[in-house]
C-alpha positions in Angstrom: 147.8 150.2 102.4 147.8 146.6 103.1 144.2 146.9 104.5 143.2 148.4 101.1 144.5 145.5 99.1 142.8 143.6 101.6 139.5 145.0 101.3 139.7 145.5 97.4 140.3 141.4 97.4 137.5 140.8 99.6 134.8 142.9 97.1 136.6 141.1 94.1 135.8 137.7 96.4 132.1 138.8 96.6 131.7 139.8 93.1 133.4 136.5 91.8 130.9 134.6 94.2 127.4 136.4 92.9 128.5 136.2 89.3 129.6 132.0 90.0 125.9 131.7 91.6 123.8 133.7 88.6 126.3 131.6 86.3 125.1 128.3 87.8 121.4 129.2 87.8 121.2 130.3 84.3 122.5 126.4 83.8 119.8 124.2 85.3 117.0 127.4 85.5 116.4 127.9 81.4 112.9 129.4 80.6 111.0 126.6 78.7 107.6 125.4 77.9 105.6 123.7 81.0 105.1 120.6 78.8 107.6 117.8 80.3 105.3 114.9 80.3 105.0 112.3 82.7 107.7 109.6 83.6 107.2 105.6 82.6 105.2 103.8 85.1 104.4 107.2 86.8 104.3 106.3 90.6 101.1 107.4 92.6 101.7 110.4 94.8 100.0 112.8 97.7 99.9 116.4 97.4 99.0 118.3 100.8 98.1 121.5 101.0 97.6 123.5 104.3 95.6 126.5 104.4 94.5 129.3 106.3 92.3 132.0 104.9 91.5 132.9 101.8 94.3 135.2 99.7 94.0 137.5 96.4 95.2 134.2 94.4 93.2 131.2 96.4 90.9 130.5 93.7 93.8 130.3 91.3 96.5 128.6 93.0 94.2 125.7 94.6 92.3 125.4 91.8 95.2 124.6 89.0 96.3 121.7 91.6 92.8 120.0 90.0 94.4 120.4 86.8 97.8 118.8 86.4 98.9 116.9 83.8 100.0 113.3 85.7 97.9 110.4 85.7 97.5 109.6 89.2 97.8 111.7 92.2 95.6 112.6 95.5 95.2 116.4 96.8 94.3 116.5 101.0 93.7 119.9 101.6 94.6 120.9 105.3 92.5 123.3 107.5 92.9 124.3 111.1 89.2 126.1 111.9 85.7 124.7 111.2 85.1 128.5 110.6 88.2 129.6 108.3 86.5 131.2 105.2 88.7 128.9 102.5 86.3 125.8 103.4 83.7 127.0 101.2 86.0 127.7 98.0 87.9 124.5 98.6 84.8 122.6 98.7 83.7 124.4 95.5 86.5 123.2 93.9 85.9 119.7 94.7 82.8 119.8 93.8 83.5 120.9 90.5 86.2 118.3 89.8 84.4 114.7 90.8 87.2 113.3 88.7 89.7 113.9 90.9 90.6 112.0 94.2 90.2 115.3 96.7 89.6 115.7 100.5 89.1 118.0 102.8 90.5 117.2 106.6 89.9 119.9 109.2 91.0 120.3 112.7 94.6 120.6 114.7 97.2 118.6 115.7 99.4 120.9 118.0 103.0 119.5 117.9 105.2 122.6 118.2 104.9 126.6 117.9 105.0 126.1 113.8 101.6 126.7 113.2 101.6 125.3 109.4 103.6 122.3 110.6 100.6 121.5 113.0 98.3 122.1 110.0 99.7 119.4 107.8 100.0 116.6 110.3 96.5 115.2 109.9 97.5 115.4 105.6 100.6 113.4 106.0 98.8 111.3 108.4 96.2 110.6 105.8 98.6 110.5 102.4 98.6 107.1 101.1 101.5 107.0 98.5 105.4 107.1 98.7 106.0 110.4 97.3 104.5 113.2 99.2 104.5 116.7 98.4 104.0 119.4 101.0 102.5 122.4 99.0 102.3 126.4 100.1 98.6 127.7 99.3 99.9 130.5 97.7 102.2 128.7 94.7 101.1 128.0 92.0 101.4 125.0 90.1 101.8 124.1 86.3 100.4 121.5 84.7 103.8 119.4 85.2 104.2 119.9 88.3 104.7 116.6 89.4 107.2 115.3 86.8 108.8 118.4 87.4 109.5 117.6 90.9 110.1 113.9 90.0 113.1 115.1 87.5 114.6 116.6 89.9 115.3 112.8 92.1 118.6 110.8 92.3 119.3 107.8 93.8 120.6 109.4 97.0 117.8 112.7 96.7 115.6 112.2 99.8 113.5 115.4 98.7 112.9 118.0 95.9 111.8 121.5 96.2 111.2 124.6 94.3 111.9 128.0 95.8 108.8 130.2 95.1 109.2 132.8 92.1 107.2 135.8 92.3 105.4 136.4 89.5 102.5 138.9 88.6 104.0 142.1 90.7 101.4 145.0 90.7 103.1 147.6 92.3 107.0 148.7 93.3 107.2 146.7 96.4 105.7 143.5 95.2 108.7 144.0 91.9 111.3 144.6 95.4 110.0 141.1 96.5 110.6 139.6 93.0 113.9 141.2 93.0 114.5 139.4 96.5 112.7 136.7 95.1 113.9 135.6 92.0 117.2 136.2 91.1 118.7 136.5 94.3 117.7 133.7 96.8 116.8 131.5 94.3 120.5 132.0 92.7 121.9 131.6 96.3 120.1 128.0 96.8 121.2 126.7 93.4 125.1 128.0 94.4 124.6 125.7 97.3 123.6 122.9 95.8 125.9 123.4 93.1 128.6 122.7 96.0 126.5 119.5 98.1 124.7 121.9 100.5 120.8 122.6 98.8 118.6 123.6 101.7 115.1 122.6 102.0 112.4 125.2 101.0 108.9 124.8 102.6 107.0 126.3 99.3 106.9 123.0 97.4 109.0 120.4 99.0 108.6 116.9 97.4 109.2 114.2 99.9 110.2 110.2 99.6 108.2 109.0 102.6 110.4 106.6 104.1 113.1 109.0 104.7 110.9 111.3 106.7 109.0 108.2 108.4 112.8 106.8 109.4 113.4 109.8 111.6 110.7 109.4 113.3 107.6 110.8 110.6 106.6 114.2 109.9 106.0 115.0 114.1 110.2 115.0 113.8 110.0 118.5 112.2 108.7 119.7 115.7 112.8 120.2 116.3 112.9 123.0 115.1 111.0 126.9 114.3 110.9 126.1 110.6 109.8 122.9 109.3 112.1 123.4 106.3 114.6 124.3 108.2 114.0 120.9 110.5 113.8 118.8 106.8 117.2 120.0 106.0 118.6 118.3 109.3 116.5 115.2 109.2 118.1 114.9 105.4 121.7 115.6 106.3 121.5 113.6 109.5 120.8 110.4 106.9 123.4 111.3 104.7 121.8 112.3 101.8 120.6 115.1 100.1 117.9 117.9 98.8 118.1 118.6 94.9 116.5 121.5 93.3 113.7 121.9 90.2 115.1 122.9 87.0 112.7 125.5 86.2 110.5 126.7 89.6 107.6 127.6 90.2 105.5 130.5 90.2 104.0 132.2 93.3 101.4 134.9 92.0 102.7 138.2 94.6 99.9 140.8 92.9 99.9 144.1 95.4 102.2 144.2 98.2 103.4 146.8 100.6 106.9 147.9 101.8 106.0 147.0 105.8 104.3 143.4 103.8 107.9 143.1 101.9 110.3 143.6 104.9 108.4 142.2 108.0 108.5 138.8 105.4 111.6 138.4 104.6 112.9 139.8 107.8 110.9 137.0 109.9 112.5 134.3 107.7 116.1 135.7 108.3 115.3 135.7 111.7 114.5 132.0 111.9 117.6 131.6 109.4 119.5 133.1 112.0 118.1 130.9 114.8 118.2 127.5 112.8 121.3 127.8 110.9 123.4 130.4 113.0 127.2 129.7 110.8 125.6 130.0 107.8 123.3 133.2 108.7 127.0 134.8 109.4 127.9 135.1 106.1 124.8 136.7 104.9 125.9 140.8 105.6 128.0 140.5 102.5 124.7 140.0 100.2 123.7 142.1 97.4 125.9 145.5 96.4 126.1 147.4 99.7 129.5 145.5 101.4 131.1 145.2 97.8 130.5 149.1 97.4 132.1 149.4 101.0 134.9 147.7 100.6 135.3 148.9 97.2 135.3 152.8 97.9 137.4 152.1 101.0 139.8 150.3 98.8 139.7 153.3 96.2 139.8 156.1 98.5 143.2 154.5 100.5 145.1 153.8 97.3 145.0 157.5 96.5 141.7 157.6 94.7 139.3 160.8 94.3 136.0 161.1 94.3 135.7 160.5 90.6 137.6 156.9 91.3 135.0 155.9 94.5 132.3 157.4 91.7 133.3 154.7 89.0 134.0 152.0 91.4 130.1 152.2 92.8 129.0 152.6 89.6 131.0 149.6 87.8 129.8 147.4 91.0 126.1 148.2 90.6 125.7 148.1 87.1 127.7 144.6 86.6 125.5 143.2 90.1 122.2 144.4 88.4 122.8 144.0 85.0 123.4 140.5 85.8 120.3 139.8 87.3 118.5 141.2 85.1 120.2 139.5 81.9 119.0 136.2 84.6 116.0 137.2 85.1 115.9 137.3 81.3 117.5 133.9 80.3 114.6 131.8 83.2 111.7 133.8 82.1 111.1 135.8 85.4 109.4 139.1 85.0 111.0 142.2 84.1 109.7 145.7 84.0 111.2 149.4 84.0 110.7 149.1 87.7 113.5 146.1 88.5 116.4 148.1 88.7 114.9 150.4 91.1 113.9 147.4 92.9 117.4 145.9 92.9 118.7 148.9 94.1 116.1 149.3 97.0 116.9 145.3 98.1 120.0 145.8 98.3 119.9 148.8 101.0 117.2 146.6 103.2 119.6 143.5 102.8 121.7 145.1 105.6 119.3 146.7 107.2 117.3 142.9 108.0 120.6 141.6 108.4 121.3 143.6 111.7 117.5 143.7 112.4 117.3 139.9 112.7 120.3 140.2 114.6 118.9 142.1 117.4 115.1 141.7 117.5 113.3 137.9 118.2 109.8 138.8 117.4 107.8 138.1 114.9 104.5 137.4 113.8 103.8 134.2 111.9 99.8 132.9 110.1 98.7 135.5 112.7 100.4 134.2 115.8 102.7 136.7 117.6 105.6 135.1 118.9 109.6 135.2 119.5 112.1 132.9 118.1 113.1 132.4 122.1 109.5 131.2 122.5 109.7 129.1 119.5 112.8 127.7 120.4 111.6 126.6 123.7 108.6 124.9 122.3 110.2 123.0 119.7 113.0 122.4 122.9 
């Protein structure tokens, strides 16, 4: 009996927790216009893209960072291969926009096992201004991009970021990435920094310069598998702290497959797990699937039938969802008759890449097959 009331305490614990983090997005993360203009004596800054390949979106995403609404920035565009098809469209699209201060730098700087990492350190190399943004090829940026990012500063904020929110789903599985997207890790980033403890996101990461260059310069990610995940420990070590966008940005997803949907998101919890072990831990009680555990369990031992366990499942899933989806609704993220299909679906693989990323090291990253045990030893 007294593990009943334990376990029914526990899924009221989890439920209190994922209602407190939609609660605190639907705050700070309000749909609006993309119109927030510039600050007063805007300050110069870099924006550095690495690429590899061209994707469904390429034309699209690098192409609106021509097009931003801020009086004076540079874009360095970051390629590995002489021969990687994106060097034509990118030199299209500088071509086509003289007005801008664009360049192209191509070649490798091998630093550790992070193969995008590598790819930027010629960019940062080359940046020339104070505030440097390191920029996904696939997001997309709106027109104020920068003073978006800029907003975001305090006086103790040594970077900004904004988790990537998938937008333009053609398919189920691409609306099960937007539901593991959009109004579930992005809720769980703005929880933490609600409480002191944002985490870098390598999507769009806004950086001051001389925080990064103090610990050594952008080579100091090498520590670890994930550069964000090496930014969040450069940050902390100096005392100071990652802050959030208010409204995020968009990263166009169009088709996608279930093997595309899970081998993603179960690489990343695998380099979660290897770069932030304690707080990986907690992660089995995401989503609906432990709360409907210890719910029915909870049901079933305090004398309970099957109608009781029926009603508890139901109550859980439809308060979990319903939230999200009323989030979803308040920042603008897209909604179709698909999404609660979706949420139900994310919820069953949370556990599922939860033990996975447990067990298994593999993984394959921009192409390269390797283990987070190799990784490890090469950021080591």
């Amino acid at each position: 009996m007294i593990l009943a009331y334990i376990c029914a305490g526990w899924c009221a614990v989890i439920l209190i927790l994922n209602f407190t983090s939609m609660a605190l997005m639907s705050r700070k993360c309000r749909a609006r216009e993309r119109t927030l203009p510039p600050p007063d004596n805007p300050p110069p800054v870099s924006i550095v893209r690495p690429l590899r390949g061209l994707e469904p979106f390429s034309e699209e995403t690098l192409g609106a960072t021509f097009d931003l609404d801020y009086p004076d920035y540079e874009i360095i565009f970051c390629v590995q291969s002489p021969s990687d098809p994106v060097i034509s469209l990118v030199e299209r699209l500088i071509a086509a926009h003289p007005e801008r201060e664009a360049r192209l730098l191509v070649g490798d700087d091998y630093v550790s096992a992070n193969p995008k990492l590598n790819n930027c350190i010629k960019g940062w190399d080359a940046a020339r201004h104070h505030h440097v943004i390191l920029a996904d090829s696939n997001a997309l940026p709106p027109r104020d991009y920068i003073q978006t990012l800029l907003a975001a500063f305090r006086a103790n904020t040594a970077m900004s970021v904004s988790m990537p929110i998938g937008s333009r789903p053609k398919g189920f599985w691409a609306t099960v990435e937007c539901a593991i997207l959009n109004t579930f890790q992005a809720r769980w980033q703005y929880g933490a920094e609600a409480i002191g403890a944002a985490f870098a996101q390598g999507k769009n990461m806004m950086w001051r310069r001389d925080v990064l260059d103090s610990a050594g310069g952008i080579r100091a990610l090498a520590g670890e598998i994930a550069e964000d995940a090496a930014s969040t420990k450069v940050i902390r070590a100096q005392g100071m702290d990652v802050r959030l966008v208010d409204m995020p940005f968009e990263q166009p997803l169009g088709q996608r497959t279930a093997r595309e949907v899970y081998s993603r998101h179960v690489r990343w919890a695998r380099l979660r797990r290897a770069t932030f072990p304690a707080h990986y831990a907690p992660e089995f009680m995401n989503g609906s699937f432990a709360a409907i555990v210890l719910g029915a369990y909870a049901a079933v031992q305090l004398d309970g039938g099957i109608s009781t366990v029926a009603l508890v499942t139901t109550l859980i899933v439809f308060s979990l969802h319903g939230g999200e989806i009323w989030l979803a609704r308040v920042c603008g993220f897209p909604l179709d008759w698909r999404t609660p299909f979706a949420l139900m679906v994310r919820d069953l693989m949370l556990p599922v890449m939860f033990i996975d990323a447990l067990l298994y090291d593999d993984f394959v990253w921009h192409g390269a097959e390797m283990t987070v045990r190799e990784a490890e030893e090469t950021t080591g």
